[in-house]
C-alpha positions in Angstrom: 5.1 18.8 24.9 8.1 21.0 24.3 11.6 20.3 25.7 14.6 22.7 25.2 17.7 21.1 24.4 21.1 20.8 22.6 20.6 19.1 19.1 23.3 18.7 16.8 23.1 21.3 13.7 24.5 18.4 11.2 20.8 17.1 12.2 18.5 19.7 11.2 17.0 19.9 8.6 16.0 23.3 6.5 13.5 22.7 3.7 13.0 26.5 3.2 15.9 28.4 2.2 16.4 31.6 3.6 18.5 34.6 2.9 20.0 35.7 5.9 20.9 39.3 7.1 24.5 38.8 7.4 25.2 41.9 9.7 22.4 40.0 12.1 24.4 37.2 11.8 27.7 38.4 12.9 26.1 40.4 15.6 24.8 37.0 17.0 27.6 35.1 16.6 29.7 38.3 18.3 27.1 37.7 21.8 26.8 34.1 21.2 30.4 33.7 21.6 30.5 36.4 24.6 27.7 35.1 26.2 26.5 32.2 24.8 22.9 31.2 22.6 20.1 33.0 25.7 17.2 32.1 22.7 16.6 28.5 21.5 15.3 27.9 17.7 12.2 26.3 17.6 12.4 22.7 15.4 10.0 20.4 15.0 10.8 16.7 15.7 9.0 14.0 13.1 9.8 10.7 13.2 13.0 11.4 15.1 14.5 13.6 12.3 14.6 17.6 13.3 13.1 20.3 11.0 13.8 23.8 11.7 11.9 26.5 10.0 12.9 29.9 12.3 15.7 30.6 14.2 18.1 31.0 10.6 19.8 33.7 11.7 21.0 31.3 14.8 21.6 29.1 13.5 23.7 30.0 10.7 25.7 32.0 13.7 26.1 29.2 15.6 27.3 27.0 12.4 29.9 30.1 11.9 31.3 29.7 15.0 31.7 26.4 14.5 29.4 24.7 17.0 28.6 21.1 17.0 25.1 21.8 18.8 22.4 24.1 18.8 19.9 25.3 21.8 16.4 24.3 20.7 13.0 24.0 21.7 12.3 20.8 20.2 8.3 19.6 19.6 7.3 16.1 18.6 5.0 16.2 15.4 3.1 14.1 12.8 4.0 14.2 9.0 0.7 15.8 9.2 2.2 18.6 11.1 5.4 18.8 8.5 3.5 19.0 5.5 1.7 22.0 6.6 4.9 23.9 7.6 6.4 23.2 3.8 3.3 23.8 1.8 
């Protein structure tokens, strides 16, 4: 089951570094501060600690602005799960 809702970004988790499109980024952060975040990230929830593996460009916005929480569609997985998505 997926639920959408505000985590904090302190909580995430990003195992997979990413180089960001930094134009992208201030675009985002120029609507999300107009209009607010309209797309969650997706994370994945094991064992009550959050991993997110898309959504950079987000959230990297979002930590520019200086937000304390981030929209996301959170789903509960197994280490199982986890493993696959750092192999």
């Amino acid at each position: 089951m997926v639920q959408v809702q505000e985590i904090p970004l302190n909580q995430i988790r990003r195992p997979l570094p990413r180089q960001n499109d930094q134009e992208k980024v201030k675009a985002l952060m120029a609507s999300i501060a107009e209009i607010g975040q309209q797309e969650p990230i997706d994370v994945l929830e094991v064992e009550g600690l959050y991993y997110g593996f898309s959504g950079c460009h987000r959230y990297e916005a979002c930590q520019r602005l200086g937000k304390d929480t981030i929209l996301a569609r959170v789903r509960k997985a197994p280490q199982s799960v986890l493993k696959m998505h750092i192999a």
